[in-house]
C-alpha positions as CSV (number, residue, x, y, z in Angstrom):
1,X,8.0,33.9,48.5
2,X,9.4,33.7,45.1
3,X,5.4,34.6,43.7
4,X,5.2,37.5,46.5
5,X,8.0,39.2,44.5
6,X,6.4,38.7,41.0
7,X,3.2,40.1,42.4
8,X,4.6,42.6,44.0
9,X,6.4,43.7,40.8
10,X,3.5,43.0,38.4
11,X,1.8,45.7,41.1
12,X,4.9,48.3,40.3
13,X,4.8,48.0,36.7
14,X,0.8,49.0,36.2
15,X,1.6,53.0,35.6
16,X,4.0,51.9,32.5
17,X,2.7,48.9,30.8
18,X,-0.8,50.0,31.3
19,X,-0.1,53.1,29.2
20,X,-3.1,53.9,26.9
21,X,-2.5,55.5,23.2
22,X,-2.9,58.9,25.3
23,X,-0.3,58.9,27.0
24,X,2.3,56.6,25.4
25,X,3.4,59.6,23.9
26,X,4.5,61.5,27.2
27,X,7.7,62.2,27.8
28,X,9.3,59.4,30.4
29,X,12.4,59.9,33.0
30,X,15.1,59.9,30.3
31,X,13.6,62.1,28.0
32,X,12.2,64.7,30.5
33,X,15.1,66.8,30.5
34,X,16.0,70.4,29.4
35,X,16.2,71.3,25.5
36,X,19.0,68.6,24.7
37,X,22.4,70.3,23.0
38,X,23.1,69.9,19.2
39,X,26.3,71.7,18.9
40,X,28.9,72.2,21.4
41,X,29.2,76.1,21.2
42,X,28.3,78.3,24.2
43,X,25.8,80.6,23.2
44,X,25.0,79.7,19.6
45,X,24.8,75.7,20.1
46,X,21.4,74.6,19.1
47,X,18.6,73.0,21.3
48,X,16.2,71.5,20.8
49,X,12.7,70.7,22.5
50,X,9.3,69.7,22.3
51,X,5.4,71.4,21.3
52,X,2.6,69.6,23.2
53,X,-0.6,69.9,23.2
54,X,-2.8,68.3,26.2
55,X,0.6,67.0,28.0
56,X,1.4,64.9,24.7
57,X,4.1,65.5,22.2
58,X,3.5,66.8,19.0
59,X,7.0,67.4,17.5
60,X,10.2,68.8,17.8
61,X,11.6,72.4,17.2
62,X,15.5,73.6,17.3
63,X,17.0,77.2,17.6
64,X,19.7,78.5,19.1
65,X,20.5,78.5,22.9
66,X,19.1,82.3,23.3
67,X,16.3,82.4,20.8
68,X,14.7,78.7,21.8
69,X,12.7,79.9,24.7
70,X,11.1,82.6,23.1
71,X,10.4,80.5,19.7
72,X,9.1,77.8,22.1
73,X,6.9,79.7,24.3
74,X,5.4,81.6,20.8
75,X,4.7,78.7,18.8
76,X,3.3,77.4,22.4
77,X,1.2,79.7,22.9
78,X,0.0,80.0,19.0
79,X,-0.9,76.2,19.4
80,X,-2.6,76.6,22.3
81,X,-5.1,79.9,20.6
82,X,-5.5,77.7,17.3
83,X,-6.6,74.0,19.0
84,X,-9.0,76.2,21.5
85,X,-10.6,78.1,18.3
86,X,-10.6,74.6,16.9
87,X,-12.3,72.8,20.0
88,X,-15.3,75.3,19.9
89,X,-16.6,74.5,16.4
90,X,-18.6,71.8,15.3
91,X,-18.1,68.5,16.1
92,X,-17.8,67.7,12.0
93,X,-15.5,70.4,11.6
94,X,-12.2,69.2,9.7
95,X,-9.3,70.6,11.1
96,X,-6.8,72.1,7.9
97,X,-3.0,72.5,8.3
98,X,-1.2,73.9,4.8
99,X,2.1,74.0,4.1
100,X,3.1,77.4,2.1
101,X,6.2,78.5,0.7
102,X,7.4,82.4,2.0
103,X,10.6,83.9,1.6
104,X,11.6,80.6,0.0
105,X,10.9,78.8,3.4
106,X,8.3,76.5,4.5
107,X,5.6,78.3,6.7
108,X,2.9,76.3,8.5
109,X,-0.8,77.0,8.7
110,X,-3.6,75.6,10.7
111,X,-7.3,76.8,9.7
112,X,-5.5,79.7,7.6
113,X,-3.7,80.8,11.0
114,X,-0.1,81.1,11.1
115,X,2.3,78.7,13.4
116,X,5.6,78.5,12.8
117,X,7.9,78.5,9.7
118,X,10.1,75.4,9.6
119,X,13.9,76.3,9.5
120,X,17.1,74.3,8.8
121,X,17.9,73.5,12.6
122,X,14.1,71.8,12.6
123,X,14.6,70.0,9.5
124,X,18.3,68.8,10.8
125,X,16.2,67.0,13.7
126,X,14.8,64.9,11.4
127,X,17.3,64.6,9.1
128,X,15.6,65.8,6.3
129,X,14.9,69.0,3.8
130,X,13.3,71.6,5.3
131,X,10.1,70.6,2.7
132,X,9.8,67.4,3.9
133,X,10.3,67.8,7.6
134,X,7.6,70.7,7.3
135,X,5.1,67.9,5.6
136,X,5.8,65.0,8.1
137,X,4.6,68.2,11.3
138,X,1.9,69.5,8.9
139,X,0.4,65.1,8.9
140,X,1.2,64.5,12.8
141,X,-0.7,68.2,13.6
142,X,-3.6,67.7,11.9
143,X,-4.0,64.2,13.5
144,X,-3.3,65.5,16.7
145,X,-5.5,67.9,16.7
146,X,-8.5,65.9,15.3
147,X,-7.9,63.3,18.0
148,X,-7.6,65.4,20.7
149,X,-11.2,67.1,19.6
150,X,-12.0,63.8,19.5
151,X,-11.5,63.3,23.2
152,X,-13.2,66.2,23.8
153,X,-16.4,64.8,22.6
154,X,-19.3,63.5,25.5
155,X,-19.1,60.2,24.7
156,X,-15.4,59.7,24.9
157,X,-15.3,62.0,28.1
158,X,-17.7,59.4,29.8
159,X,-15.8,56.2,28.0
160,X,-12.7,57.7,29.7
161,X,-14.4,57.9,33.1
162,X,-15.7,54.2,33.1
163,X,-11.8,53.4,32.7
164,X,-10.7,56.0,35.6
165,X,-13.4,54.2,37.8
166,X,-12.2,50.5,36.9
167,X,-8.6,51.4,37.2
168,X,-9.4,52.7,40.8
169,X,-11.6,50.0,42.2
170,X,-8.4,47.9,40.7
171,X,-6.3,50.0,42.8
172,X,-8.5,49.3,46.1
173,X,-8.8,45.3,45.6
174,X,-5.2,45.2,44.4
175,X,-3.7,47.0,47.4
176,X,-6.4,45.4,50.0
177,X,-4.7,42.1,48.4
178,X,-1.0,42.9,48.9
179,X,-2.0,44.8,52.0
180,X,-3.3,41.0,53.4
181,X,-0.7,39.1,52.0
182,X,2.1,41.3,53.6
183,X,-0.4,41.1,57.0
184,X,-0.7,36.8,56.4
185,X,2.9,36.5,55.7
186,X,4.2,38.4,59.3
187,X,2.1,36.1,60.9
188,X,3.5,33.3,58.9
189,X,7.3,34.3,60.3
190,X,5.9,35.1,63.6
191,X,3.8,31.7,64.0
192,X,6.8,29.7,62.9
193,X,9.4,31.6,65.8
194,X,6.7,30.9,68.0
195,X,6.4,27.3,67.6
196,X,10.0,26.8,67.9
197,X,10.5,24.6,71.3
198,X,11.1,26.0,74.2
199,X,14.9,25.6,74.7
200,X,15.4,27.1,71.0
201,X,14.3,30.5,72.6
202,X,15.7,30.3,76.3
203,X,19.5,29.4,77.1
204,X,19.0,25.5,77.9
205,X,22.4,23.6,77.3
206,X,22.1,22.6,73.6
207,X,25.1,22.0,70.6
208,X,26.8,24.7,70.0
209,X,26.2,24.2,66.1
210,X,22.7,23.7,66.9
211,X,22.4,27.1,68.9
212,X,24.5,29.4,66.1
213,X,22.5,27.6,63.4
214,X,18.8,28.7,65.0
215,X,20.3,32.2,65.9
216,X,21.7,32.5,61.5
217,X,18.2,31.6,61.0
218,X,16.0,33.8,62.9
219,X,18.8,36.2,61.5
220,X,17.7,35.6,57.6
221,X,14.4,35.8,58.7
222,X,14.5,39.0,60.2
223,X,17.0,40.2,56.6
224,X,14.1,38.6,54.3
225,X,11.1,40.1,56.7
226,X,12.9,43.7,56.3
227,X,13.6,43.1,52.5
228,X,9.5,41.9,51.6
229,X,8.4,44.7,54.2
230,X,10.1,47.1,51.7
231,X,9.0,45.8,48.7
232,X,5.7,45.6,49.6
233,X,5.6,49.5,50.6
234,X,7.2,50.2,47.0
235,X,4.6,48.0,45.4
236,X,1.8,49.9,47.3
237,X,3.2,53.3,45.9
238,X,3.4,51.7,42.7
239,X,0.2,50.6,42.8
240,X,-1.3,53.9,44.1
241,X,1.2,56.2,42.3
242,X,1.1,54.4,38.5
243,X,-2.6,54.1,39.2
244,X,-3.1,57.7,39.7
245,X,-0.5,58.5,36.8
246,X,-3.1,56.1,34.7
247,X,-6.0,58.0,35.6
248,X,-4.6,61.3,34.7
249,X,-3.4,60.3,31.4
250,X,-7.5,59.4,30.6
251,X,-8.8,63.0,30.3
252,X,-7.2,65.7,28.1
253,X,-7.8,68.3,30.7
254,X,-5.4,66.3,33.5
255,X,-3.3,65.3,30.8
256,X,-1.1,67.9,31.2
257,X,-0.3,67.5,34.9
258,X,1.4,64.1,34.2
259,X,4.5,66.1,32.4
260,X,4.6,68.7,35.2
261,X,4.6,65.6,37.9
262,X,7.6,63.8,36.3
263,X,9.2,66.5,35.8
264,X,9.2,68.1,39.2
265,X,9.5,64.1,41.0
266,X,11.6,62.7,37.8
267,X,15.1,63.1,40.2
268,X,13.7,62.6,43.9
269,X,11.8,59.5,42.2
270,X,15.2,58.3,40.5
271,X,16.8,59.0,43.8
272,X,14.2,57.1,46.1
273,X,14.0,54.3,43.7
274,X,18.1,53.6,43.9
275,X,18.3,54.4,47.5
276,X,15.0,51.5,47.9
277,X,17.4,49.1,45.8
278,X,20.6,50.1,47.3
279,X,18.6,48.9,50.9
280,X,16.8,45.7,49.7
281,X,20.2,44.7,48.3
282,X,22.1,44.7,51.3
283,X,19.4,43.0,53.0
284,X,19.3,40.3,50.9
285,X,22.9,39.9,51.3
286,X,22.3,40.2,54.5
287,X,20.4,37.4,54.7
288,X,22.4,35.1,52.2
289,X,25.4,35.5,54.4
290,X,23.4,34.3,57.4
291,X,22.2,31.7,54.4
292,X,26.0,30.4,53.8
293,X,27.1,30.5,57.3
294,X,24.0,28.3,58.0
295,X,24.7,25.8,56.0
296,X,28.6,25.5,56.7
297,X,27.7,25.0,59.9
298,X,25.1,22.6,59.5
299,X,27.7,20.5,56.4
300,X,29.9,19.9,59.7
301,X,32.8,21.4,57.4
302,X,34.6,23.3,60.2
303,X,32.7,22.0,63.6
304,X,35.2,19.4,65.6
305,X,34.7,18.8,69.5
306,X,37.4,21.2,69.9
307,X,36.2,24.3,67.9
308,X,32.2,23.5,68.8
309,X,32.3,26.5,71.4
310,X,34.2,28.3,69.4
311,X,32.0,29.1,66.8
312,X,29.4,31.1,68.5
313,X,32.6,34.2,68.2
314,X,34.1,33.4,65.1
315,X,30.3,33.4,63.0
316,X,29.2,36.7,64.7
317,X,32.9,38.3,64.0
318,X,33.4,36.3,60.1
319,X,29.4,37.7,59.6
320,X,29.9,41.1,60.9
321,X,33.0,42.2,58.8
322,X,31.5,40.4,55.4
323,X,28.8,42.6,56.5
324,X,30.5,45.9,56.6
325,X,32.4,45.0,53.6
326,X,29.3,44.1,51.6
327,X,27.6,47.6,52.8
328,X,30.4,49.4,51.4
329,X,30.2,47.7,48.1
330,X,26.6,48.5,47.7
331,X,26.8,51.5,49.3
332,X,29.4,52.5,46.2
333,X,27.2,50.6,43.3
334,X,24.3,52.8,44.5
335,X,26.0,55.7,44.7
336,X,27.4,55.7,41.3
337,X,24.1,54.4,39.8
338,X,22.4,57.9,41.5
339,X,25.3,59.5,39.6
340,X,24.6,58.1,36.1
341,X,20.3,58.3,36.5
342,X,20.8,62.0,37.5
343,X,22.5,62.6,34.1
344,X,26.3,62.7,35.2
345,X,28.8,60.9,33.3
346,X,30.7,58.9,36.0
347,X,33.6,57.7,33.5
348,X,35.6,61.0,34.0
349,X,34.4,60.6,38.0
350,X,35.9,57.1,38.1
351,X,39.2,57.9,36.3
352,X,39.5,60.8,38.3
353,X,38.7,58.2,41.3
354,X,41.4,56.5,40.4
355,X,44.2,59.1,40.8
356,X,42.9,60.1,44.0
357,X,43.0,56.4,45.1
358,X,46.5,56.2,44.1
359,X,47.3,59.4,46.2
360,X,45.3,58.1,49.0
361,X,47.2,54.9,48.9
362,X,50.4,56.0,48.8
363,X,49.3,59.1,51.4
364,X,47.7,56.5,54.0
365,X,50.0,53.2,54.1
366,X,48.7,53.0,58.0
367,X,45.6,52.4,57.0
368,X,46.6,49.7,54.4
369,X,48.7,48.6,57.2
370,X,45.2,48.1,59.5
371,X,43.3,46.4,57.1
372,X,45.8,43.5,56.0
373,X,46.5,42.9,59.8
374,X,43.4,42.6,60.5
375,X,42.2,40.3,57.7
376,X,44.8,38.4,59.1
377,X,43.8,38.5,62.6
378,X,40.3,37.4,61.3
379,X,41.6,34.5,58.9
380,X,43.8,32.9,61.5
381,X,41.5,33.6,64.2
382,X,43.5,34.8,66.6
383,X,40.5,36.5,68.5
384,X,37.0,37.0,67.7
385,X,33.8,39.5,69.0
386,X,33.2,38.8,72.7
387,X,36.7,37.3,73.6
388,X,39.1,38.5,76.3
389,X,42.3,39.5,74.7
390,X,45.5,41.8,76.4
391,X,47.8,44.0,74.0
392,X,50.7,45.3,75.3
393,X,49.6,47.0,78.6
394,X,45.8,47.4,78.1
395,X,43.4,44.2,78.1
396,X,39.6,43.9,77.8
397,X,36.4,42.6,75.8
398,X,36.2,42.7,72.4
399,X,33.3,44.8,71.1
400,X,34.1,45.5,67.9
401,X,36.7,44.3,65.3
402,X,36.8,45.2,61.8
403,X,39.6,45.9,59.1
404,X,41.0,48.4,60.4
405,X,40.3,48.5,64.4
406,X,40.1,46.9,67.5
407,X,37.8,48.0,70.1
408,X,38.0,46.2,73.6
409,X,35.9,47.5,76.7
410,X,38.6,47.3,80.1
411,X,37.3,46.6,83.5
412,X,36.7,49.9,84.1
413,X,34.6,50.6,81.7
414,X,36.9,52.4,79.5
415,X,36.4,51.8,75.3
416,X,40.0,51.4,73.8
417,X,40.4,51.1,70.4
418,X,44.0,50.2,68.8
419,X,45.0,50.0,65.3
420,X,44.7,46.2,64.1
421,X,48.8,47.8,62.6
422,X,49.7,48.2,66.1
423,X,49.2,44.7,67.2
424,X,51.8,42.6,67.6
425,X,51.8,40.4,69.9
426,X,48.2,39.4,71.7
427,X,47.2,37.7,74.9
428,X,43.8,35.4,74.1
429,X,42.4,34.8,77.8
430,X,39.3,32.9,76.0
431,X,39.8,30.7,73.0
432,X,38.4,27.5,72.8
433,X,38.9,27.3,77.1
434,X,40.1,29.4,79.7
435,X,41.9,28.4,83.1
436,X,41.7,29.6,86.3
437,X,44.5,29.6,88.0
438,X,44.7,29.8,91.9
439,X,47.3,30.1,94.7
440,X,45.9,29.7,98.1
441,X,47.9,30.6,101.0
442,X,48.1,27.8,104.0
443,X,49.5,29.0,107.4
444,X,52.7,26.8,107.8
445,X,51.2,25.0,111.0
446,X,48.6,23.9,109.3
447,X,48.4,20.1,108.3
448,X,49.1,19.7,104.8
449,X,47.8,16.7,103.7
450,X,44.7,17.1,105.1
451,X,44.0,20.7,103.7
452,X,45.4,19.4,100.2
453,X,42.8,16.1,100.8
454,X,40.4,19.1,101.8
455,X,40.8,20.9,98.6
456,X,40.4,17.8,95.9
457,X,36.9,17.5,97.8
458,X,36.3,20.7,97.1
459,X,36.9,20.5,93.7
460,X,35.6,17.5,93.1
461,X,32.1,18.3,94.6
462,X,32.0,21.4,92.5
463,X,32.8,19.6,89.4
464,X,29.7,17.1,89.8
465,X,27.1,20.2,90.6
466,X,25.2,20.5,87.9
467,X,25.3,24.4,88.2
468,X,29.2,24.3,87.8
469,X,29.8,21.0,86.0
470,X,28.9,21.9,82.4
471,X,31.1,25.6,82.8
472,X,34.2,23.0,84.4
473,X,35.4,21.0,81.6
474,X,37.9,19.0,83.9
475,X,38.2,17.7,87.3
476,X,40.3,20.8,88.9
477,X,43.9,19.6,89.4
478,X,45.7,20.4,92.8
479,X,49.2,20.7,91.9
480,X,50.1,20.9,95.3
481,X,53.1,22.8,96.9
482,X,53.8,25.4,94.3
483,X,56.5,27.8,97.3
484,X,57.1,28.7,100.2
485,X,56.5,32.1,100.6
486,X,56.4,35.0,103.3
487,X,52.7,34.6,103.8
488,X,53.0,30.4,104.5
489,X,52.4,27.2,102.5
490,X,51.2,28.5,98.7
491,X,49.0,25.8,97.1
492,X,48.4,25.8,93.7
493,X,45.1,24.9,91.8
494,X,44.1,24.7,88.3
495,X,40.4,24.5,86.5
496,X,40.1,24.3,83.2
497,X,36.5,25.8,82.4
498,X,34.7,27.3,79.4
499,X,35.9,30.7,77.7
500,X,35.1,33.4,80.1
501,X,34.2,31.1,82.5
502,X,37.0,31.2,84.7
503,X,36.7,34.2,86.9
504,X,32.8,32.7,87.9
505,X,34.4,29.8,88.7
506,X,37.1,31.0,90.5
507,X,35.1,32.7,92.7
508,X,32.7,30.0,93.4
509,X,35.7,28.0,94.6
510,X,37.5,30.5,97.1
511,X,33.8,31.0,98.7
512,X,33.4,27.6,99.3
513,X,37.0,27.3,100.6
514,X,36.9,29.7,102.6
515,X,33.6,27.6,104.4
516,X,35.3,24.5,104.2
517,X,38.9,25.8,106.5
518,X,37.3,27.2,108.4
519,X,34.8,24.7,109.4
520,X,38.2,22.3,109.2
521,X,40.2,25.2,111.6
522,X,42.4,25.6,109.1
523,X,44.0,28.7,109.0
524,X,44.9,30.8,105.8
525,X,48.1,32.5,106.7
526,X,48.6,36.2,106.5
527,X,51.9,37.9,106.0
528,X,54.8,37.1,108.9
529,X,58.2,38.2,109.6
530,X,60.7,36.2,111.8
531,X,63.6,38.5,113.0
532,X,66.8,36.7,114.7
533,X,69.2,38.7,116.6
534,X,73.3,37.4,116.6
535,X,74.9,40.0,118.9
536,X,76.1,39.0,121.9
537,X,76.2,41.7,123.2
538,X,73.0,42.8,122.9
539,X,71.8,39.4,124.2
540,X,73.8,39.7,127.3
541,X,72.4,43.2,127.8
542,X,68.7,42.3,127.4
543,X,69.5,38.8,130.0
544,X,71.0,41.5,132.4
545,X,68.2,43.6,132.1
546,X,65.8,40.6,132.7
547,X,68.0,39.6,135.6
548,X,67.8,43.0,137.5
């Protein structure tokens, strides 16, 4: 994997190593922006910018803020009239660039044409006199011009094209190559799932640590497979995009378009590029939480009989919320690395930032509140993702727990989400086991000691099915006796079983109780009333009445 990612990157960097003499001069992401400020006055700063000639940079001119543009666009244009003149004679032809003194300023002529007279601002570029600065353009024109007739010429036009075609036929086998290895290396990860045994992939009793430690691995997989998958679609646009970029950098007639390309895609590109990292990042950490989980696991560190079925809920709730948190984080990083390759200087943003967090803080103490609550809740695991917990008067699953909420689903359906600040004291119905606790009702002409006999039976054949026995983690205990109430003889019953296991198992043993009485005839009791009358008048009345 580790020469996957230097291949794919080798692939990326092909449109800026690669660059020939041609285009090593054209202008790059930080340097393609507007005429860049001198002074710090509104109207009258100075700017400066850049002639080119065929997309490549020749040299630098300043002015002020409202004459640059039209200085620009005249000595532009000048430039372009005087290399075209100069491109249609001979091939022999000597190109001649003078420097001549008017108005006590240097003045700059190509074939005895005018350009452009060299002023203080242009000669403060280089900081230089105006002489000198106006010799150093006069030496880079006139070999800029002779090379680009150069490149003009049939022979170099046709060395040019043997390069383009090269570079593309690269491109092909470079990008059938990573296009294979990205096709070989899915079939690697889906090969090695599939030859996992069979009771890795279906719910066959296994270790607990054995189970959690195959699920944080198929888990990293899936982060890595998502993290290659992306780099291998930026390495193809590399490939294809720095290839093309190449290519058009050969010929002095497409030369041009590579300015006007990174210019328009210069801040979408910068954009793409950080949002790409921004995602591979949190994949990969992503995957190296999986990666640490794993292995704590697998160390034995935390795993004792007691917590083995535990850690099923605490992994998925510790991995979710180091999750969230490690989104966020990135999530920030990328945002204020957009920020600063956009241009924007984010040290005002951040101290700014930092006011407005003080506010915040001191505006939302709730939600400070929420989120040291519930790193507590997390630390001392008092419940976890997929446990049965009540709070006050509502109770439920948990489905989603972070720092600052709880979320449990009710019976009913209902999603209820309470403020980790709110909690104060909670109900866990399924750490580490659960117990279901039943009173059965035994008419009170029944006889007891056979119905309690009855009942350890019970129990004790459902403790040895091997359907029940592994969700039973003791023999059930028949306390016996526990009142005696208006509906008869209440008999009390206890099975300790696995979290969330107890309601199953409850109702597994009232069915088969219910078959067992009544094949006994054993009654369960329903609600009675005994009334006794004391009057004696009323009895002598109703023994009259019989009497008569």
């Amino acid at each position: 994997m580790r020469f996957q990612f230097l291949a794919i990157a080798s692939s990326m960097a092909i449109g800026v190593v690669s660059v020939p003499k041609a285009t090593a001069q054209i202008p790059f992401f930080p340097q393609l922006q507007a005429p860049s400020s001198v002074s710090n006055d509104s109207n009258d700063r100075v700017v400066s910018g850049w002639i080119y000639l065929d997309g490549r940079r020749l040299f630098q001119i300043a002015a002020s803020k409202t004459n640059f543009p039209e200085r620009s666009e005249d000595i532009q244009k000048k430039l372009e009239k005087i290399s075209q003149n100069y491109f249609k004679s001979p091939a022999n032809t000597v190109v001649k660039v003078e420097v001549r003194k008017v108005n006590e300023l240097p003045v700059i002529y190509v074939n005895g044409q005018y350009l452009m007279t060299i002023t203080s601002e242009d000669a403060g570029l280089r900081q230089v006199d105006i002489w000198t600065s106006a010799n150093q353009v006069a030496e880079s024109l006139q070999e800029d011009l002779q090379e680009a007739k150069q490149e003009r010429q049939t022979q170099s036009l046709i060395d040019q094209g043997k390069i383009a075609a090269g570079t593309g036929v690269a491109m092909v086998i470079i990008s059938l190559g990573l296009y294979g290895w990205q096709r070989r290396s899915q079939k690697d990860l889906e090969h090695s799932i599939a030859s996992q045994p069979q009771r890795e992939l279906f719910n066959y009793p296994k270790p607990a640590d054995q189970a959690i430690t195959t699920q944080l691995n198929q888990r990293q997989q899936q982060h890595l497979q998502e993290a290659k998958r992306r780099l291998f679609q930026l390495g193809q646009a590399g490939i294809w995009g720095g290839g093309s970029f190449f290519i058009l950098g050969l010929f002095p007639y497409t030369r041009g378009f590579q300015v006007a390309i990174l210019t328009a895609a210069q801040f979408p590109l910068r954009l793409g590029v950080v949002c790409l990292a921004t995602y591979v990042a949190i994949r990969l950490s992503y995957a190296l939480i999986d990666r640490f989980a794993s292995t704590l696991i697998s160390s034995g560190a935390f795993l004792t009989p007691e917590s083995s079925e535990r850690l099923q809920l605490r992994v998925s709730t510790f991995s979710g919320v180091t999750k969230s948190i490690t989104t966020v984080i990135w999530v920030g990083v990328g945002f204020l690395i957009a920020l600063v390759s956009l241009g924007i200087d984010i040290v005002p943003l951040l101290a700014g930032a930092s006011l407005v967090g003080v506010a915040l803080s001191l505006a939302s103490q709730s939600l400070i509140k929420d989120a040291i609550n519930g790193f507590l809740i997390i630390l001392e695991d008092q419940y976890a993702l997929g446990d049965v917990i009540n709070v006050g008067d509502v109770g439920g699953l948990v489905e989603n727990l972070n720092l600052r909420m709880t979320q449990l689903r009710d019976s009913e359906g209902r999603l209820i989400t309470i403020p980790n600040s709110e909690i104060k004291v909670v109900a866990n119905l399924s750490s580490r086991w659960s117990r279901a606790d039943l009173t059965i009702p035994i008419a009170y002409q029944a006889d007891i000691e056979k119905t309690l006999k009855l009942i350890e039976s019970i129990g004790f054949e459902m403790d040895k099915d091997p359907q029940w026995q592994r969700q039973i983690l003791e023999t059930p205990q028949v306390l016996g006796i526990d009142q005696f109430g208006d509906r008869g003889l209440i008999i009390r019953v206890w099975i300790k079983t696995q979290p969330l296991k107890q309601w199953d198992v409850a109702r597994e043993f009232r069915r088969r109780l219910k078959v067992a009485l009544d094949k006994a005839g054993i009654s369960i009791s329903v609600p009675q009333q005994a009334i006794w009358v004391n009057d004696e008048q009323l009895l002598n009345f109703q023994g009259n009445g019989k009497a008569n």
